[in-house]
C-alpha positions in Angstrom: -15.6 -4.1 -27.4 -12.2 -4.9 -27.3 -11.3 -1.9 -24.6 -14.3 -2.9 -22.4 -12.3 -6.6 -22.3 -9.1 -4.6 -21.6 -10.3 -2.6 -19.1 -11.8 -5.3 -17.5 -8.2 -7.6 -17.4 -6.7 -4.4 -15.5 -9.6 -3.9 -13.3 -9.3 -8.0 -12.5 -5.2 -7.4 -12.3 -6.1 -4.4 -9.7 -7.9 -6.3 -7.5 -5.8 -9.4 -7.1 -2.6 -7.4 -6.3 -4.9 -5.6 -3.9 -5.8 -8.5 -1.7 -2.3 -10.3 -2.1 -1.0 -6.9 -0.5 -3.9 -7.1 2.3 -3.2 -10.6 3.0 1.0 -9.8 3.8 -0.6 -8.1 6.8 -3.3 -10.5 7.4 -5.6 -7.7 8.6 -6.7 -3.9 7.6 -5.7 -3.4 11.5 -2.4 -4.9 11.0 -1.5 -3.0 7.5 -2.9 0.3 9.2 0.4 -0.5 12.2 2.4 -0.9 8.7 1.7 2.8 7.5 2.3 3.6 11.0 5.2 2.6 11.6 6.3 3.8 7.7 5.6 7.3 8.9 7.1 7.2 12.2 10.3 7.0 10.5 10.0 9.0 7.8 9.7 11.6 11.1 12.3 10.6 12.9 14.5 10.9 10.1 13.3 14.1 9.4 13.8 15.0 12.9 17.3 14.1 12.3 17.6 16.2 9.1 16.7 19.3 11.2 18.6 18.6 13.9 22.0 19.4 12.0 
């Protein structure tokens, strides 16, 4: 019983940091640009590593 309440709290904690991360970027749209732009640089920086 007492794990079913436990896992429950961190199921409940999961969600909630979830949709406050979401709501930073207002919309799935606008955290999809986020990841984006995340990777872009990861490349270019890479791109930069290789260049040397």
């Amino acid at each position: 019983m007492r794990r079913i309440r436990l896992f429950g709290i961190l199921m409940l904690g999961l969600v909630a940091l979830t949709i406050t991360g979401l709501s930073g970027c207002s919309t799935i749209e606008g955290f999809g640009r986020d990841v984006q732009k995340g990777g872009e640089a990861i490349e270019k920086a890479a791109d930069r590593d290789n260049a040397n």
